[in-house]
C-alpha positions in Angstrom: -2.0 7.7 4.8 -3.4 9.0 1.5 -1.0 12.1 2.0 1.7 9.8 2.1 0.3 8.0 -1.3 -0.1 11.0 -3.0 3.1 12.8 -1.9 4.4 9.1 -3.9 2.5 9.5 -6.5 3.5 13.4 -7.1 7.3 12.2 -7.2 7.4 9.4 -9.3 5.3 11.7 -11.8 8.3 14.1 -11.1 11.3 11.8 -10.8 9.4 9.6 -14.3 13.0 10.9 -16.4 14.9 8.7 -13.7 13.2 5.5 -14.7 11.2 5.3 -17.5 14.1 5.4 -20.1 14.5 1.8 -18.8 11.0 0.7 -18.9 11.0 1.6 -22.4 14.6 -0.5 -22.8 13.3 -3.6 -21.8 15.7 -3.4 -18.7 13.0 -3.7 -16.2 15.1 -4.6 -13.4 16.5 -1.4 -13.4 13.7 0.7 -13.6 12.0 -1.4 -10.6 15.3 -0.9 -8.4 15.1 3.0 -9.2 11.2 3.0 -8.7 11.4 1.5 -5.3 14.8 3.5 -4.2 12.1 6.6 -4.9 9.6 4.5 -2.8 12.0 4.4 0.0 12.9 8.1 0.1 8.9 9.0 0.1 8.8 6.8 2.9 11.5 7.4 4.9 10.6 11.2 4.6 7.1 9.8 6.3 8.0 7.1 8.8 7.1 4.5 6.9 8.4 1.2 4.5 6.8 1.7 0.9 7.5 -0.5 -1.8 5.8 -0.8 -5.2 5.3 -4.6 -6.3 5.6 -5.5 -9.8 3.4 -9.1 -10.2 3.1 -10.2 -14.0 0.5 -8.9 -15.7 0.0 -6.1 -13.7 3.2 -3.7 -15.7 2.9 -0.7 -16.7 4.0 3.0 -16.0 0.9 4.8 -16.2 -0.4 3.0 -13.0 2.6 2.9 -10.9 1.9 3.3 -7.4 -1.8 3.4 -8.3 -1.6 -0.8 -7.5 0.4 -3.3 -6.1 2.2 -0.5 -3.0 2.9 -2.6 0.5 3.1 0.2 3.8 4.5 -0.8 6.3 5.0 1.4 10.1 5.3 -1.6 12.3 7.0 -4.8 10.9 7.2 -7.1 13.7 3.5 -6.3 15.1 1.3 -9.4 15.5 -2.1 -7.3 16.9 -3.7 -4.1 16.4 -2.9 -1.5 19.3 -5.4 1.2 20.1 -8.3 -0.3 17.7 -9.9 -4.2 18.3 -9.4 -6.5 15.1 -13.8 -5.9 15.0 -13.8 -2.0 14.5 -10.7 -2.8 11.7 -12.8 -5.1 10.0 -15.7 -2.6 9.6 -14.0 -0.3 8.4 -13.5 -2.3 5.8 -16.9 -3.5 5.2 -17.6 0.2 3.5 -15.6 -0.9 0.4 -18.2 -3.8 0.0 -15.5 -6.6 0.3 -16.3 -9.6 -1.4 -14.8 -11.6 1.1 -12.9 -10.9 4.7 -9.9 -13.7 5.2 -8.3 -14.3 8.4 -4.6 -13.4 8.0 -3.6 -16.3 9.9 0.5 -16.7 10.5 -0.2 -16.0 13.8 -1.3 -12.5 13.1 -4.5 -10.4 13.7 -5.7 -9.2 10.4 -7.6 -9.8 7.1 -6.9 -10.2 3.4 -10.1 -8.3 2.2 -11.1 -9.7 -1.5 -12.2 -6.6 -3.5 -13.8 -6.5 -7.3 -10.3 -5.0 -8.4 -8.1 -7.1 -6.3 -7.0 -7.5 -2.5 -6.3 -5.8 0.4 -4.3 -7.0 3.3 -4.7 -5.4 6.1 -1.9 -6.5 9.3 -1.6 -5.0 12.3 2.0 -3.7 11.4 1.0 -2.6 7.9 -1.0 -3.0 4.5 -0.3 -4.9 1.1 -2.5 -3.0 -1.5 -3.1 -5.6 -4.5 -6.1 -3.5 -5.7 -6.7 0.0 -7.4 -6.1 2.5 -4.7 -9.3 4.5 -5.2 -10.8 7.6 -3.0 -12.4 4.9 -1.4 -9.4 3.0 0.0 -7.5 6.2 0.9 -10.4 7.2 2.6 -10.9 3.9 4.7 -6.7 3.7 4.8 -6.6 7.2 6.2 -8.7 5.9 9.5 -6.3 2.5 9.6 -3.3 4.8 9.7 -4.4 7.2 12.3 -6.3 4.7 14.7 -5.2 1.5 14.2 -0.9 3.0 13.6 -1.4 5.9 15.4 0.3 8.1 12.7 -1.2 11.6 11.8 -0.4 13.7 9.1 
């Protein structure tokens, strides 16, 4: 997973010309659609949905992709294949969650509370509303391969 993040990362830094001419405009709008058409390539290129989100107060192009990036591999999924819902949520006890949520919806899962944000973590995918630190990659990297089965 962190390959995929920073492969993300590397082309928006790349692709910035694209986008942050409107940013700068005030036309938002556009520079979102064009930010998340790159997010698509990256992740079509992997096998994956990725899509930045762009909740107020949280703007800014220095951060982009750094916060606020939903992964998805299996949309429909309602309960982790190959790993138990337990061994998911301890991996997640090595960030030092503040809390661990149910998902609920009818879905195994969690939304982990974090000191910089939230993670939610569904058997089909993750929503990242936190800094994506080492830390996360690093815990993401083991939800990707066991619990999605996908390798780099």
């Amino acid at each position: 997973m962190s390959w995929i993040v920073k492969d993300l990362w590397n082309i928006l830094e790349l692709r910035q010309s694209e986008y942050a001419s409107f940013m700068n405009d005030d036309d938002s709008i556009t520079a979102y659609e064009i930010i998340n058409r790159i997010a698509s390539d990256v992740g079509a290129k992997w096998g994956v949905f990725l899509q930045l989100n762009f909740p107020a107060g949280h703007a800014g192009s220095s951060s982009l992709g750094h916060r606020d990036l939903t992964m998805l591999v299996f949309r429909d999924r309602k309960k982790f294949a190959n790993v138990s819902e337990s061994e998911v949520r301890r991996a997640f006890d090595r960030l030092n969650p503040t809390t661990i949520d149910n998902a609920g919806f009818g879905y195994e899962g969690f939304r982990i509370g974090l000191s910089n944000g939230r993670i939610d973590c569904l058997p089909g995918g993750v929503h990242l509303w936190c800094e994506i630190t080492p830390q996360v990659l690093e815990i993401l990297d083991w939800l990707f391969t066991n619990a999605y089965g996908m390798k780099r």
